[in-house]
C-alpha positions, -999 to 999 in steps of 0.1 A, spaced: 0 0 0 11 33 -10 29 57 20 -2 78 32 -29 53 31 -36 31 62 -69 12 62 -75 -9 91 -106 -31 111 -108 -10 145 -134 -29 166 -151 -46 140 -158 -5 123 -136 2 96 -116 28 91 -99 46 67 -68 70 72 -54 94 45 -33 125 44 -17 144 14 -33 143 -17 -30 135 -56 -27 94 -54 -33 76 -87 -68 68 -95 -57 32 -107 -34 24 -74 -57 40 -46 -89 20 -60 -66 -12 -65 -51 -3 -30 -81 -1 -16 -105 -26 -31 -74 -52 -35 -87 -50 -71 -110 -76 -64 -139 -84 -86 -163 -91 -60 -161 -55 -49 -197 -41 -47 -191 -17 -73 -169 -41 -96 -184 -50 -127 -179 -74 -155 -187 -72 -194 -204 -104 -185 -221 -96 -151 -259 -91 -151 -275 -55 -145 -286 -60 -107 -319 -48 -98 -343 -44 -67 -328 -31 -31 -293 -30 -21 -288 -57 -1 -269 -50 33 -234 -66 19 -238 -37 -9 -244 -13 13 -215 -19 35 -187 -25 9 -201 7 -11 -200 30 18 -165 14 27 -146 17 -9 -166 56 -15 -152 67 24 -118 52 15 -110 71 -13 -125 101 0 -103 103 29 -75 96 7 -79 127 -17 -95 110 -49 -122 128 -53 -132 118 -90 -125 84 -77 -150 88 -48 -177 105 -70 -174 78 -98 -188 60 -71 -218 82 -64 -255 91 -84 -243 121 -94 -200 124 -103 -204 158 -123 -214 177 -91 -197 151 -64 -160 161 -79 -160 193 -72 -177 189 -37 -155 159 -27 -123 181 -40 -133 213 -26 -131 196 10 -93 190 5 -82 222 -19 -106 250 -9 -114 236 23 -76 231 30 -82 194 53 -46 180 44 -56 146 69 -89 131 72 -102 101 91 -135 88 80 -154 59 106 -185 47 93 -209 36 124 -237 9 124 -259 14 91 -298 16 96 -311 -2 68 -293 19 36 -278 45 56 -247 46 70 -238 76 93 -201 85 96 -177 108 119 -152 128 101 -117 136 120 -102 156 97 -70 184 102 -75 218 82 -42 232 75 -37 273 67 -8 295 67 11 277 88 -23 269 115 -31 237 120 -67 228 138 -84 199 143 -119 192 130 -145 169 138 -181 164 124 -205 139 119 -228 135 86 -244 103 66 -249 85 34 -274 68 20 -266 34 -6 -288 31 -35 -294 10 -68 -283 28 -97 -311 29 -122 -292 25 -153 -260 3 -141 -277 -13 -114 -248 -6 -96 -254 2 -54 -238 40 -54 -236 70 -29 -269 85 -31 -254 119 -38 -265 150 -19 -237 180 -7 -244 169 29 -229 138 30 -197 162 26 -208 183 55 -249 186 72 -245 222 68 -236 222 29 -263 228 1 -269 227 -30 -244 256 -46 -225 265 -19 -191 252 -10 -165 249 19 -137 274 20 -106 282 46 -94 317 48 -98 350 58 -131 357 71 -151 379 45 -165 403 74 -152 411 113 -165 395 144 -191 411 160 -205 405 198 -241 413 194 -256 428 227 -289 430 240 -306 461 249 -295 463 286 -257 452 270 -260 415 277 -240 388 255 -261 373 229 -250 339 218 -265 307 194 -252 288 220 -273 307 248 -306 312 220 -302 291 194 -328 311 174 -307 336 173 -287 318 151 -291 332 115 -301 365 131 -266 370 147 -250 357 112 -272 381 90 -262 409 116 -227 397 113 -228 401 74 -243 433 73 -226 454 103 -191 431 106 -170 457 88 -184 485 103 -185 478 137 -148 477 146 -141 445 145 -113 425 128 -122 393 105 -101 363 116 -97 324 96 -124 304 91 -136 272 76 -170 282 64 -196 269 39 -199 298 16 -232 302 5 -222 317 -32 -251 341 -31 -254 376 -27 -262 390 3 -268 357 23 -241 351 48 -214 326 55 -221 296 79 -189 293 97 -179 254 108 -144 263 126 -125 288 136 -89 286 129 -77 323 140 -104 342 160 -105 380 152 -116 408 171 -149 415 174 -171 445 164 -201 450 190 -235 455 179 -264 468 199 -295 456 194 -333 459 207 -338 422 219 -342 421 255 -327 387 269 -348 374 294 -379 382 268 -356 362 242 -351 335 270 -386 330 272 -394 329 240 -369 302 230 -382 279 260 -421 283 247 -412 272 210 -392 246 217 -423 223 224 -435 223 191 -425 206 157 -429 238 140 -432 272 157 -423 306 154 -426 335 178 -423 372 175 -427 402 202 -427 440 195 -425 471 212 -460 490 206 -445 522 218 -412 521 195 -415 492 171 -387 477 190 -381 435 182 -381 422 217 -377 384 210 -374 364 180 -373 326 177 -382 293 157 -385 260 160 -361 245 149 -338 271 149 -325 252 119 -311 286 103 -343 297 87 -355 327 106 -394 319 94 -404 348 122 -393 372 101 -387 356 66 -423 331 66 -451 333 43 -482 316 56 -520 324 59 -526 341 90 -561 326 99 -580 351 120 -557 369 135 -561 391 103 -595 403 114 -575 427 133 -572 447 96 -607 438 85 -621 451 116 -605 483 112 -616 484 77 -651 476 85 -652 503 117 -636 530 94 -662 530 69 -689 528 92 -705 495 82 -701 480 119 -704 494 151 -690 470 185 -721 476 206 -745 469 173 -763 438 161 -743 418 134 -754 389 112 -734 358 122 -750 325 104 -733 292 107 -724 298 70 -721 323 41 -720 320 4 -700 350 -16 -698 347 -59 -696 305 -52 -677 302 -23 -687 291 7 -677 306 45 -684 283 71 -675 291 111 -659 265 131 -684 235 139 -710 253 123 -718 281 150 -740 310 149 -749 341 174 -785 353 170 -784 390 172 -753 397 190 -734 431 190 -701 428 171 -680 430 194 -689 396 205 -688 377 169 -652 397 167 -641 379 202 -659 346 191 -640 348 156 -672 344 135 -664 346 98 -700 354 84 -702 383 101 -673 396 84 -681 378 52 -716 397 54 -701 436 51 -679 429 16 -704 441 -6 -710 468 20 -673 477 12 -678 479 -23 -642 472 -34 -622 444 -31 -584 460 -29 -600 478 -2 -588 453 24 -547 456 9 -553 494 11 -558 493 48 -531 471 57 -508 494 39 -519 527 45 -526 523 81 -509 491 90 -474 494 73 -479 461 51 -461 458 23 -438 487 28 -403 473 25 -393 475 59 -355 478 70 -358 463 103 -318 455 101 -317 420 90 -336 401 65 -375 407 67 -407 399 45 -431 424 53 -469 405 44 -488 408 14 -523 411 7 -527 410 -29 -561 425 -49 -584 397 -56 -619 400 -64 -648 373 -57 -643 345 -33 -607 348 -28 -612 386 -24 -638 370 3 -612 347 20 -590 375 26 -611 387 52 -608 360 76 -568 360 69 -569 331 39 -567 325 1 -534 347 -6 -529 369 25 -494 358 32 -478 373 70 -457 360 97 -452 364 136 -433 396 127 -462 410 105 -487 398 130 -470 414 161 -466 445 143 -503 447 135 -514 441 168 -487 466 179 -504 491 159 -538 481 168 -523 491 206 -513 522 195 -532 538 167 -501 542 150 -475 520 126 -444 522 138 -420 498 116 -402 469 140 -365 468 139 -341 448 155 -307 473 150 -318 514 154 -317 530 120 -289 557 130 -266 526 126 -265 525 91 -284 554 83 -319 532 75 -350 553 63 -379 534 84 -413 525 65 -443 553 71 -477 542 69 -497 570 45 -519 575 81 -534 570 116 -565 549 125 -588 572 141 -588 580 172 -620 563 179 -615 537 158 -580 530 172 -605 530 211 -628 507 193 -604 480 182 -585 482 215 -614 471 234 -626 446 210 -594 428 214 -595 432 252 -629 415 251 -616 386 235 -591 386 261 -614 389 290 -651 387 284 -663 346 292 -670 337 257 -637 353 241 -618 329 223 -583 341 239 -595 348 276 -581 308 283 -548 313 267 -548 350 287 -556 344 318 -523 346 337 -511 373 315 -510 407 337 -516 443 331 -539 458 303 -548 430 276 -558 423 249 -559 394 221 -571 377 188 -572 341 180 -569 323 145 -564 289 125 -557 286 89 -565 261 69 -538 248 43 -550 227 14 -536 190 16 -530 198 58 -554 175 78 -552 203 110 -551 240 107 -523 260 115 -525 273 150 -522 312 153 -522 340 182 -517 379 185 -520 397 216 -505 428 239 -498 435 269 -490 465 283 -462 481 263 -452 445 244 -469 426 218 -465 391 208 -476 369 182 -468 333 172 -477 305 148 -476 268 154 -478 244 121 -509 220 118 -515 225 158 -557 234 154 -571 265 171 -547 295 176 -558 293 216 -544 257 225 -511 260 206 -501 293 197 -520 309 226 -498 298 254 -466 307 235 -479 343 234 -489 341 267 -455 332 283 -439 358 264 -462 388 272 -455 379 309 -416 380 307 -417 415 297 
């Protein structure tokens, strides 16, 4: 075997040990697989095309022989033996030349059926520093479709978890300085501490890094080869100095929040600042480095009769302490309204069918309205939607396109193409508790000399009053959807609950806006039912950490 190689049964696991780079293809795949014919990727002009699952045997000699002679620096080697060698090569080679590993050991555990996970010990060399690496990632052994050969079910993260498709790993100089991003009160804020903070303390990092004093150091990073969307960095070879950056989280708010999503598959939670438009708290679960707080598009459920209830109280077409139609069901150009289970309130003010979330009452005022962008206006003229805010990192700001008919019809009840997020939500509610927009933002705009978003106008002073105590009825009163999920929250409250229905989803989504005081909070919980069970409680929790 050539000097370099070693390959070796540790234990029953094997492993495979390389360093340096540029073997033969011909010597490391006869070094490695003896040559043998009864390799599982050997073939013969004779040999019949295999077909149906890779056996176990397969799987374990493929995973073996593609490990081996990625360890050892052959990367068209390894990707030969992979579903996919035109975009394996350069992946399987960047991790040795632009990744700069110059010794790598690669131990395949246990596989589970056709996947095989592996650790990888590798040592990244750079300018004379030397660091040690460690990582763990998997493979998955499949059955070629046209050779029949079992092959390395390609993907970029069996190279690294963290790599995707057209990005790539790269050692050097860090493309922006360190930052320490504080909280409000000057506290350390860490993904270690909130991992939701994660891509927000990157995307801070990438915007502010080489204005905020600090100085980059070397890093092994997966670039993402994308304007404006930062580097995820794996190791750090050479720290630099780091830049600080204030911004408006509060930490034990942010502490909270983090604890409330965490028991849910899919949750995201937002809290605002009426008074200032300050972010609070942001986080997701999992805070698997999409910030969906800020960056998701989703129907909003109810929670959007916040807007339609201004929109309806502005024009005059309701009143809270007046009669409203609420029948179980409503039909608008073909489509059908239904509220939940079929409910119906026999001359009730609306105030009430506002805290009981009933849809036909709302349903019942559109051709009252007589336009269907009328809705969109409102949100952005007195809501701030749509505005392009520059809260400091990456945010979508909602959308409420002009539809007409039924879909102009589901709008009002926060469905058909209304897209928001906790962010959009909070900030709604936010300006529901104020009577003003005032655009959230997580670093203040002197910083970088931001122009925040200005909403065309005020609500009304009276409507402003009117909507307040709506949403503090649904808070409070006994039949309010959100008095539940409120009931521990302190000072003066208010709320609105909300489920979306997705097409193909067997449960709703589970939504919830509410204030408190001088904070507002809204969350989102995927396929959890009725905004007061799921999302409700998350809310909650995060109103009373203020």
């Amino acid at each position: 075997m050539r000097s370099g190689v070693k390959v070796g049964i540790i234990g029953g696991v094997f492993v495979v040990v390389a360093s340096g780079i540029g073997y033969g293809g011909y010597n490391l795949w006869t070094g490695v697989t003896g040559g043998s014919s009864t390799g599982a990727n050997s073939t013969s002009d004779s040999a019949a095309k295999k077909s149906g699952p890779v056996t176990a045997e397969e799987v374990t000699a493929t995973s073996k022989d593609f490990l081996a002679a990625w360890a050892a620096g052959e990367a068209d080697r390894a990707a030969q033996l992979t579903t996919d060698p035109v975009n394996a090569s350069p992946a399987l080679l960047g991790f040795r030349e632009e990744a700069k590993v110059s010794r790598a050991t690669i131990t395949p555990g246990p596989a589970t059926g056709t996947t095989v996970p592996f650790t990888v010990e590798a040592t990244v060399t750079y300018q004379g520093v030397t660091k040690p690496w460690t990582y763990t990632s998997r493979l998955t052994v499949v059955r070629g479709q046209t050779t029949g050969r079992p092959l390395v079910g390609w993907t970029p993260t069996v190279v690294h978890p963290k790599l995707t498709v057209g990005a790539s790993l790269r050692t050097g100089g860090a493309k922006t300085g360190e930052i320490e991003a504080l909280d409000r009160k000057g506290r350390v804020l860490t993904a270690e501490t909130y991992p939701s903070l994660g891509p927000v303390l990157a995307q801070l990092r990438e915007r502010y890094g080489a204005t905020a004093g600090g100085k980059p150091g070397v890093e092994v990073v997966v670039d993402a080869g994308k304007e404006g969307v930062p580097d995820t960095t794996l190791l750090t070879l050479a720290k630099g100095e780091a830049g600080k950056v204030r911004t408006t989280i509060d930490a034990d708010v942010q502490a909270t929040a983090e604890r409330a999503v965490k028991r849910f598959g899919s949750a995201s939670v937002v809290a605002v600042q009426p008074s200032t438009g300050a972010v609070r708290a942001v986080a997701n679960s999992p805070a698997n480095g999409f910030n969906a707080a800020f960056e998701g598009k989703k129907m909003p459920g109810s929670t959007l009769k916040i807007v339609t209830a201004a929109l309806l109280l502005e024009k005059g077409l309701v009143k809270p302490d007046q009669a409203a139609e609420c029948p179980p069901s409503a039909l608008y150009y073909g489509r059908t309204i239904r509220n939940l289970e079929g409910f119906s309130l026999n001359n009730a003010p609306f105030k009430e069918s506002f805290a009981r979330s009933c849809n036909t009452a709302f349903i019942k005022k559109i051709d009252d309205v007589k336009d269907d962008a009328a809705l969109g206006k409102e949100a952005k003229e007195v809501f701030g939607i749509g505005l392009d805010w520059k809260t400091g990192i990456r945010s979508v700001d909602g959308s409420i396109p002009a539809e007409t008919g039924g879909e102009a019809a589901a709008q009002y009840i926060g469905q058909g193409t209304v897209q928001m997020n906790p962010l959009n939500m909070a900030s709604i509610t936010a300006t529901a508790k104020e009577g003003v927009f005032r655009q959230p933002y997580l670093v203040a705009a002197d910083v970088d000399d931001r122009q925040f978003a200005e909403a065309e106008r005020k609500l009304p002073a009276s409507v402003a009053r009117q909507l307040r105590d709506m949403m503090r009825t649904t808070a409070t009163a006994g039949y309010g959807t959100a008095t539940g999920a409120m009931a521990s929250v302190r000072g003066d409250k208010g709320a609105k609950t909300g489920s979306a229905e997705v097409d193909g989803q067997a449960t709703s989504d589970s939504w919830f806006t509410g204030f408190a005081d001088d904070l507002a909070a809204a969350a989102f919980v995927e396929g959890a039912g009725h905004g007061a069970t799921a999302a409700g409680p998350i809310v909650a929790s995060v109103l009373n950490a203020d």
